[in-house]
N, C-alpha and C positions, 0 to 999 in steps of 0.2 A: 684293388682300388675300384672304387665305383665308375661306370661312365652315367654320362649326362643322361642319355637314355632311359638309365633301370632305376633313374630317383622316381620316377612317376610307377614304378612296380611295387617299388616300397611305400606308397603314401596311396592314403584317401585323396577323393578330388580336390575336399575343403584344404588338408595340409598341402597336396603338390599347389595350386593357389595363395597359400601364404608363403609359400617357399621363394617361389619364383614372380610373385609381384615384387620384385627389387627397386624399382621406383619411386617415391614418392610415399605418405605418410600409411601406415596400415597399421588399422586393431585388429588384434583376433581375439575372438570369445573364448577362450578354451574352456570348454567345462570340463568337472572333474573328471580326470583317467582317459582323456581324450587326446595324448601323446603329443601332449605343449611342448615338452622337451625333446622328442623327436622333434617337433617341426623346427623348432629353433638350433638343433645341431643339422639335422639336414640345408637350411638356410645357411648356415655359415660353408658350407658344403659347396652348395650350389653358386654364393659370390665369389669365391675363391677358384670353384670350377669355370668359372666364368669369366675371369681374367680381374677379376680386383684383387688388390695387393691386399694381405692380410693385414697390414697396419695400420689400413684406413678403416677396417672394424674394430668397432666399440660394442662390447656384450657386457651388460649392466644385467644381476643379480641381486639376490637378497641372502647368500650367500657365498664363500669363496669355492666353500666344494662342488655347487652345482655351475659354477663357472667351470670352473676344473673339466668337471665329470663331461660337460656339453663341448669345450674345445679337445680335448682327449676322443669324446668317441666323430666329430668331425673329421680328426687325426685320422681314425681309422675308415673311415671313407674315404680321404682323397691320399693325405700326406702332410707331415709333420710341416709345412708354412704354417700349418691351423695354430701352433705354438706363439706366432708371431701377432695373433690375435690380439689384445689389449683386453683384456675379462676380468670381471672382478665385481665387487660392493661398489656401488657408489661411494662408500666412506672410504676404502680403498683405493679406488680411483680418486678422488678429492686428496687422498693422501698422496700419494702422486703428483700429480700438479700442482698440489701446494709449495712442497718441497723441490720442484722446479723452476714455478712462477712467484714464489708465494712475495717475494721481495717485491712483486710492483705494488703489495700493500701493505709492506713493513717487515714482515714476515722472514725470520733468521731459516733455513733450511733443517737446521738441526732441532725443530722445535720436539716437545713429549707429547705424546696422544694419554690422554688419563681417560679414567673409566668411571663409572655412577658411583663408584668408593670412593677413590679419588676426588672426585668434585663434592661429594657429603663430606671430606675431610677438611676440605678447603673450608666450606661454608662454616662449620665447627669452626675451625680456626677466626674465620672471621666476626663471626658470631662473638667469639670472646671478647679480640682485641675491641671489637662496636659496644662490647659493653650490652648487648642483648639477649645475653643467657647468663643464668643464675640460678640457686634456688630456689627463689622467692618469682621468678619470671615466667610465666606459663606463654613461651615464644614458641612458634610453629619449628615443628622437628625437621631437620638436617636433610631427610627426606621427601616431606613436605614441602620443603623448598626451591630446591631441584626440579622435584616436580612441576612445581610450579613455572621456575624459569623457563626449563625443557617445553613444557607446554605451549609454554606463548611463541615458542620458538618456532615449532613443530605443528602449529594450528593459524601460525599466521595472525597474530594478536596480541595484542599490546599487552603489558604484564597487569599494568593495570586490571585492563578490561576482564583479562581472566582470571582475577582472580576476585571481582565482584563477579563475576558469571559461575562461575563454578567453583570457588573457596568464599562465599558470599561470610562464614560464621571466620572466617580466618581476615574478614576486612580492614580491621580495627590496626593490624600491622602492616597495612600496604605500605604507608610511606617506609618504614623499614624494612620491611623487602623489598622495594626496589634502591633504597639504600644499598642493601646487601645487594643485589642484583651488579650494584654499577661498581662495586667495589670486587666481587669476582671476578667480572671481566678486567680490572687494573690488574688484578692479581695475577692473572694467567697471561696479561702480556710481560708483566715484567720479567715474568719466571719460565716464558718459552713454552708456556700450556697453550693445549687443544683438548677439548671435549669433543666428542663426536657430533654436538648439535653446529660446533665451532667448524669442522672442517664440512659441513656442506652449505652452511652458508658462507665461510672463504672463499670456496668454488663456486659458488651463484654469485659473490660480489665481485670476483677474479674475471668473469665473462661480461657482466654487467659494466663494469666499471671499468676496465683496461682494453681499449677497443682492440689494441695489437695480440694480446692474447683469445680472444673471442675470435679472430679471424684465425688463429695458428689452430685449435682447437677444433673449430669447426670444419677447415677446410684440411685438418689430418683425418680427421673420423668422419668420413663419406658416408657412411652407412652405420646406424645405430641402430640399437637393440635393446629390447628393456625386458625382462622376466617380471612377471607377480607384477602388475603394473598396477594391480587393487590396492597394493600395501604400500603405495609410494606416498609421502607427503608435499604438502606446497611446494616447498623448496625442491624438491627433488622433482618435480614436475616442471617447474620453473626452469631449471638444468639440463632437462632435456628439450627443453624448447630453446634456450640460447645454445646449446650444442650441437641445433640442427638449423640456424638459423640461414646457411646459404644454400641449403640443398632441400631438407625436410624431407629425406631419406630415413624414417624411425618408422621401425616396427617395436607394436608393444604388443604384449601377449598378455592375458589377467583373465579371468575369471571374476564380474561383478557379484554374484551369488557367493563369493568365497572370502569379502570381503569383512575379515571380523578384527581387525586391528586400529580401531581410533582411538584406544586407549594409547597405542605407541606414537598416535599422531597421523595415522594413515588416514587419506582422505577420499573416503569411496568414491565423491564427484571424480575427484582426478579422472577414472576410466569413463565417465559418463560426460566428460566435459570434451574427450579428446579430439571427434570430431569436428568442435566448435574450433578450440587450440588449432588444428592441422585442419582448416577447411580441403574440402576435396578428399577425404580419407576415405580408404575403400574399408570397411568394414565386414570380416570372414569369421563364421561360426564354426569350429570345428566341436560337432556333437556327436558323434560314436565315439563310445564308450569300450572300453579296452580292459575292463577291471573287474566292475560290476555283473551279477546276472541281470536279464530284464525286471524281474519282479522290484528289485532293489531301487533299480533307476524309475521305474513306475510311482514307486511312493517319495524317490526324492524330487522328482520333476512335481509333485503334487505341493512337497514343503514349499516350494518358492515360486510355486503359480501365484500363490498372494501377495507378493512383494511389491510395495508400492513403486517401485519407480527399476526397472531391471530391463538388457537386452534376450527379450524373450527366446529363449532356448528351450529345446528336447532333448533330454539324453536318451541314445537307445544303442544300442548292443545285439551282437550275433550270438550272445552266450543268453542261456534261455533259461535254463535255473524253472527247478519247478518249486521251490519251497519261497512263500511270500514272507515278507519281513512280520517278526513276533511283538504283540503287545501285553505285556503285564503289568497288570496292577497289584502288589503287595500290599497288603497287612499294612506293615509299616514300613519302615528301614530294615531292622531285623529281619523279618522275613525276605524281602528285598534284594539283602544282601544272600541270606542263603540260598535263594532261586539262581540265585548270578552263579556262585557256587556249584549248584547243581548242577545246573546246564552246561559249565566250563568243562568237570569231571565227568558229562556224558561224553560231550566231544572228545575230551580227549581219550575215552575209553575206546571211540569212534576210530579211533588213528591220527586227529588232529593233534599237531607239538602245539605246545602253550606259549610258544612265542609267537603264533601264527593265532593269537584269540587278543585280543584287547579290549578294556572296560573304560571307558571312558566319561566324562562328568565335567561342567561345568568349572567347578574350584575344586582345590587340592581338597577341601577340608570336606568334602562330598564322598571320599573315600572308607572314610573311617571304619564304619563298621563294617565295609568290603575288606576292611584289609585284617579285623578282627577276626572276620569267621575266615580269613584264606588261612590265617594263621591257626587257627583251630582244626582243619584239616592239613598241614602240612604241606599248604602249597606254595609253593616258591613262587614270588613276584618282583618286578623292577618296577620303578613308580618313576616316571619322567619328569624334568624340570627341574633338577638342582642346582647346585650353583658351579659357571665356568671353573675351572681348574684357576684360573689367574686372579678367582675373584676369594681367594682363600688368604688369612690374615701371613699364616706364615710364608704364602708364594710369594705376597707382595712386599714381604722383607726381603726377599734374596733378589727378585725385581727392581726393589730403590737401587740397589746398588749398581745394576745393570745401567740405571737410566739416571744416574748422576755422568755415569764415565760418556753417556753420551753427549748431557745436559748439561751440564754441572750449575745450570743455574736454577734446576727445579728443587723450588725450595723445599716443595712437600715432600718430596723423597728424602732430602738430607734430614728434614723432620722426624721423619718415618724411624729413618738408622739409627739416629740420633738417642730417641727413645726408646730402642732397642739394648743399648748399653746399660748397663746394670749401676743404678743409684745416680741416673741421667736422670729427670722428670723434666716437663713439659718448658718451666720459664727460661733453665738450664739450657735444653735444647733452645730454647726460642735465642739466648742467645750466640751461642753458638752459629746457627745458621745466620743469624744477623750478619756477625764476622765473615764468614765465609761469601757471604753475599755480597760485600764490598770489594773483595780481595781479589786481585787480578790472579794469582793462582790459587781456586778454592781449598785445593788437595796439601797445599804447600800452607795453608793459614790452615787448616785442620790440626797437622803435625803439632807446630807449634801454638797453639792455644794456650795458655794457661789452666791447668785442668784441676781441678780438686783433689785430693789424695785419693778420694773412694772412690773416683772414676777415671784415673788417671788410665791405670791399662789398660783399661776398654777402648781409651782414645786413641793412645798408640796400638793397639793391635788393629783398629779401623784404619788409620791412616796408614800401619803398616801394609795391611790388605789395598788401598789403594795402589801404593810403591809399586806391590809388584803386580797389579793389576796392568798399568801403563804402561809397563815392557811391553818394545814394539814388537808387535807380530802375533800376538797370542791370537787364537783363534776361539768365538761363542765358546765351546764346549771347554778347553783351555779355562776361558774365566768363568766358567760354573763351576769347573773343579773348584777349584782357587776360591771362591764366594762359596761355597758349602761345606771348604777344608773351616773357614773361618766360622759360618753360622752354626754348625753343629752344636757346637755348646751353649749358643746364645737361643737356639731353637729350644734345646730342652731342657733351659730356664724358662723360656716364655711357656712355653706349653706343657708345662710338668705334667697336666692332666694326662693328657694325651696323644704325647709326640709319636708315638711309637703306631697309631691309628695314619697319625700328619706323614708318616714317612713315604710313605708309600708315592706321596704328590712329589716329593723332591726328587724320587728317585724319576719319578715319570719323565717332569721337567728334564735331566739329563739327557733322556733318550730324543724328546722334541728337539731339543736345542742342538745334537750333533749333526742335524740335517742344515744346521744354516750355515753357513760362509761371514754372512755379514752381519752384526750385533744391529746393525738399525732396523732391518729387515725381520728380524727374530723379533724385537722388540713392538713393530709395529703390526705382525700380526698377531700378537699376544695380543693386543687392544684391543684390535679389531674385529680379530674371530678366534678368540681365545676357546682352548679346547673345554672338554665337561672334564669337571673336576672327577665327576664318580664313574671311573674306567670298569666297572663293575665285572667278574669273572663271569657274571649272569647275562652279560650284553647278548652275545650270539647263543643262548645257553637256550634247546629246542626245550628242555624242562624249567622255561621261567617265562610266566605268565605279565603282560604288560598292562600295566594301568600310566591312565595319562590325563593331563587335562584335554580339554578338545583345540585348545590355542594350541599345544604342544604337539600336536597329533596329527595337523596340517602338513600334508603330505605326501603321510604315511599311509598304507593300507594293510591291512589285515583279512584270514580267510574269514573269522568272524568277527562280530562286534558287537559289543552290549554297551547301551549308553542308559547311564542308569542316575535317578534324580529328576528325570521330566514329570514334575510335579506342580502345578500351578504357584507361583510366590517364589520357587526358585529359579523356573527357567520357561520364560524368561526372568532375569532376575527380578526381585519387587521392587525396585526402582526402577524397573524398564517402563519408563511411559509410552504409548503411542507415538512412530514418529522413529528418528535415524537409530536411539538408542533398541528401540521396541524392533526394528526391520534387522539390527546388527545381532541381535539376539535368535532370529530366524533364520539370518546367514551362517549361526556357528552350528544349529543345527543340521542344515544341512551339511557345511564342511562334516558332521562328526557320521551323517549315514552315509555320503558318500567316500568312507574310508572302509565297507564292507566289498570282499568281493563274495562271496559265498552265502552266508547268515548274518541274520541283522535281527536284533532285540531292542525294543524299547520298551525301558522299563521302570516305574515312578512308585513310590510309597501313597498309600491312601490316608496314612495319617504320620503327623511331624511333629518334631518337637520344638517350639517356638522358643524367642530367645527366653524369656521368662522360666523356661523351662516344665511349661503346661503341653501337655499335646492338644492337636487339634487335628480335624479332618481335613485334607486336601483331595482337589480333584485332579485329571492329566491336566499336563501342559495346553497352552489356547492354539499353542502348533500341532499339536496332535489333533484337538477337537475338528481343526478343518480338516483330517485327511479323509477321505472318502473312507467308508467302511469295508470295501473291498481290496485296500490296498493294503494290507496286514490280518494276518490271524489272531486272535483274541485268545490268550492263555487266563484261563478261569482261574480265582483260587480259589481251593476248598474252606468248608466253614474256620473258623478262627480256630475253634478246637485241635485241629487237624492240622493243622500247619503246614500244607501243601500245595498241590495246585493241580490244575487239570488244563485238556485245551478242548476249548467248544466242538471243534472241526473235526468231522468223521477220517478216520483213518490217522490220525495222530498218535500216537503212543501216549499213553497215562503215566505218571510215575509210577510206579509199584510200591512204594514208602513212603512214606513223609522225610523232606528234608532234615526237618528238627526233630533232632533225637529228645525223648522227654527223661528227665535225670529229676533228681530230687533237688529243688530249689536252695540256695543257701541262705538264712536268715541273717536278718540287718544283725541283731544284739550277738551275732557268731563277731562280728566284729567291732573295736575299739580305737578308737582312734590313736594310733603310735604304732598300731601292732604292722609287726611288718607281712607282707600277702606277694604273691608271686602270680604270673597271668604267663597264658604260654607264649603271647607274643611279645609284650612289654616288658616281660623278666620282673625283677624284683621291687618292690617298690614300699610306699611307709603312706599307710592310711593318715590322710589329714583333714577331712572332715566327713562326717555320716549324714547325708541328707534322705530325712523321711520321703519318701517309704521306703524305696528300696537302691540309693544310688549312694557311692562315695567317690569325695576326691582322694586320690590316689596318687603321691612324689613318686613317679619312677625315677629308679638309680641311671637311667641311660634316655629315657623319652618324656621325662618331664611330667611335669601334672595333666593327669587326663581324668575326666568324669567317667563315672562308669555304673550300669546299673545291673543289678545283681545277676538278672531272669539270665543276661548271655553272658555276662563277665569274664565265667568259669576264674574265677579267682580262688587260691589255695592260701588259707593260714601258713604261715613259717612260724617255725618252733623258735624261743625265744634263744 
């Protein structure tokens, strides 16, 4: 166990100062790899070393695990009180005292948390019965609309407003989107729904509006905490100001330079406004650097010297690093990608594991020919950012059923099951659910429905499954046996394609779900921080190389990094005007160098292919043009012939080879449109159109339609 003493041996001046100012309102600047998460578990360390009850801390996250992780290693500094903490999501905690308080504003305790599927399923639903989708009706998509609502939610704005501000060509249906707008929310009271933009404004209207719980609230959590405090939106800024309204005891911790999330609603003033929020706030930079070499932190302290409006930071570092971060300019993409390539296969010749190298880019779809030529040398890669485990069509069948027995009056799930029965279809189901929705025992009007002959046993074997669901006592894991004895056959009818790829999620699901006790508890962090669907054997695997976007990669750090695509028109993106969109574009740059500790590449194509599918010249990124020319080395390519590269800088190593092996080109008329061709990464596929001079589209059997152009294809005839 720590004493009070030796927290000052373990901390810089800047963090023993945020630590132990426990008083009154404090920002700390953390910049990147500057031991934010230290300071914030040593703080909880130090209130509790100091005689505050652990109940009266509040640790607010963005998410469950770095809560987790920060009261656990607290634990190990003092002692397990640190457990008694209160840590978590904001949507987590909202979930929480809704479920306690939620009644001073109607609010049943047992309500369902749904997710962005869920809420697109609803809108679909609704859409029909409104008679606003058809198809002759070109109405904004199911997703688009969401968006839309989430937006005005999450930015503090009327629906209207936002949607002539930024769906200006989608105006023509305002009044029916906010039609639909008013008739989702009737939808989700009736049927015990919460969306996640629902449960943080419950909790802003629960302190706002119920003076008796705003005092219980405030005067339990003494001392608050906020993580990532860049990523926070209105509402969630709002929340921490009425939960610290008798005391304004709140430490927030953020990084303004790291702020690249207003697409999710995060609202970069929030950190920039706080001082004004919490007058009197002492305001603490913690800038060493813990991660990085100097060289590295030299040119990203250069990226966001320009930054119109920021609290002026230095990053610097006791790690000295003699190698300055690389700049190359490709040829094109092609060559681009195989530089990337090269460079990854020296390192790793070097001794670096390929889990320890990361490529990074803007959009997923920035990959492509990165992941063309990895596959052409056989190298193994994970690509980050798929979809939650929970967010998968057949989880969320075995899910309705989970959260009917909680709900029984969420209509969208008994929907869900409903049309999971074989020769049930959609009006069938509608009414069905209708009946059960009236019925003071749902499960008891299911039984006996009146059912058609061709779906007659599908009915009783569902109401059979609820029977023995409701025996008392069974335990989460108990009813997933019992929910997967039943789905089994109905899974693979639904998914003939490909159940047997799907299996692999249910069996996971078993293993999550034996750690819970309490089915509301299981269910509500399914919602909340639902795990990744793709548990991949490659995760911890030293021979798999990581590509990511740079949203997804916030975080994370790697011994190198290649960020590749800084090319003018795409990054920033070509809609990035001057202004919050143009500066947020400069911040995800930086997030993406300061994710190097070791090496760092920047590296852009000199020519692109527009959407028309013309090439054109581009030049670097307008973020790179500022950096001073001493803050990176200049990797030259060789002439085009040669398809290589060099580096300007005396004592560099040259390649000895060109990356691009030269091979005999395949000509267009080799190929005919039907004929089937196979590629080493995308497997088998069926020519569907020849575009002059030298590209086709191409139906892959497992990746879909991809364009592809001859010179790198390496595409093979298959014999008929």
């Amino acid at each position: 166990m720590k004493t009070r003493t030796s927290y000052r041996n373990d901390l810089n001046d800047a963090q023993y100062q945020a630590v132990t100012n426990t008083e009154g309102p404090v920002l700390v600047i953390a910049g990147a790899g500057s031991g934010k998460t230290r300071t914030l578990v040593y703080r909880v360390a130090h209130l509790i070393d100091s005689g505050v009850e652990p109940e009266s801390i509040l640790l607010l996250t963005f998410t469950r695990k770095s809560s987790q992780e920060m009261l656990w290693r607290a634990g190990r500094l003092i002692n397990d009180s640190c457990s008694r903490v209160t840590g978590g999501t904001f949507h987590s905690v909202a979930n929480m005292l809704l479920r306690r308080h939620g009644r001073h504003l109607g609010f049943d305790s047992g309500f369902t948390i749904i997710d962005r599927a869920d809420a697109e399923g609803i809108i679909n639903l609704l859409k029909s019965s409104l008679e606003l989708s058809g198809p002759k009706k070109q109405f904004p998509s199911k997703r688009a609309i969401i968006n839309m609502i989430s937006g005005s939610v999450n930015k503090g704005l009327p629906l209207e407003d936002l949607i002539f501000n930024e769906y200006s060509h989608l105006s023509e249906f305002a009044d029916a989107i906010l039609l639909l707008k008013k008739h989702y929310q009737t939808f989700k009271l009736d049927h015990g729904l919460m969306d996640y933009d629902d449960l943080l404004i419950n909790w802003k209207r629960l302190m706002a509006e119920v003076t008796q719980v705003r005092e219980e609230i405030s005067n339990r959590y003494g001392y608050i905490m906020v993580d990532e405090y860049q990523d926070t939106n209105l509402i969630q800024a709002d929340i921490v100001r009425l939960a610290a309204y008798r005391h304004d005891n709140v430490m927030v911790v953020g990084d303004d330079s790291q702020s690249i999330y207003s697409f999710r609603g995060a609202d970069f003033y929030n950190i920039m406004r706080f001082p004004e929020v919490f007058p009197g706030a002492s305001i603490i930079k913690l800038e060493e650097n813990y991660r990085s070499t100097q060289p590295i932190l030299t040119l990203t302290n250069e990226i966001i010297r320009n930054a119109a409006e920021k609290y002026t930071k230095t990053l610097f570092t006791s790690i000295e690093g003699k190698r300055r971060p690389y700049l190359y300019g490709a040829r094109d993409e092609r060559a681009e990608a195989a530089f990337v390539v090269g460079k990854i296969m020296e390192l790793r010749d070097e001794g670096m594991a390929l889990n320890e190298i990361a490529v990074l880019f803007r959009s997923g779809f920035h990959s492509f020919k990165l992941e063309l030529e990895l596959g052409s040398q056989s190298i193994q890669f994970e690509k980050r950012g798929g979809l939650k485990l929970t967010e998968a069509a057949h989880m969320k069948d075995v899910l309705a059923v989970l959260r009917v027995l909680v709900n029984p009056l969420d209509n969208l799930s008994w929907n869900r099951l409903l049309l999971s029965i074989d020769k049930v279809g959609p009006k069938t189901a509608q009414n069905i659910t209708a009946a059960i929705a009236v019925a003071q025992d749902p499960f008891a009007a299911l039984a006996d429905y009146p059912a058609g002959k061709t779906w007659k046993k599908g009915i009783d074997q569902l109401a059979k499954l609820f029977r023995r669901l409701l025996a008392k006592g069974r335990k989460p894991s108990e009813l997933c046996d019992l929910i997967l004895e039943w789905y089994q056959p109905v899974f693979e009818r639904l998914y003939a394609d490909d159940y047997p790829k799907r299996q692999k999620d249910l069996d996971q699901l078993k293993t999550i779900i034996s750690g819970y006790e309490d089915l509301q508890q299981f269910l509500d962090d399914a919602s909340l921080d639902p795990p990744e669907a793709d548990q991949s054997a490659y995760r911890d695997d030293a021979d798999t190389l990581i590509l990511s976007t740079i949203h997804s990669a916030k975080g994370l750090e790697w011994d190198a990094v290649f960020v590749i695509g800084l090319a003018d028109g795409r990054f920033p993106h070509a809609s990035a005007f001057p202004g919050e969109q143009w500066e947020e574009e400069r911040r995800l740059l930086y997030v993406a160098a300061t994710r190097a500790r070791q090496h760092l590449y920047f590296c852009y194509p000199r020519e692109m292919m527009a959407p028309d599918r013309s090439f054109r010249r581009v030049g670097m990124s307008p973020f790179l043009a500022e950096l001073s020319p001493g803050a990176y080395e200049i990797i030259e390519s060789q002439p085009e012939s040669a398809g290589g590269f060099r580096f300007d800088s005396p004592g560099i190593k040259r390649a000895p080879t060109p990356l691009i092996k030269t091979r005999k080109k395949a000509a267009l008329e080799d190929f005919t449109k039907g004929c089937r061709v196979s590629h080493s990464f995308f497997g088998s596929g069926t020519v569907q159109k020849i575009i002059a001079p030298r590209s086709l589209d191409v139906l892959f059997d497992r990746h879909g339609l991809k364009t592809l152009h001859l010179d790198y294809a390496k595409l093979s005839i298959l014999g008929s």
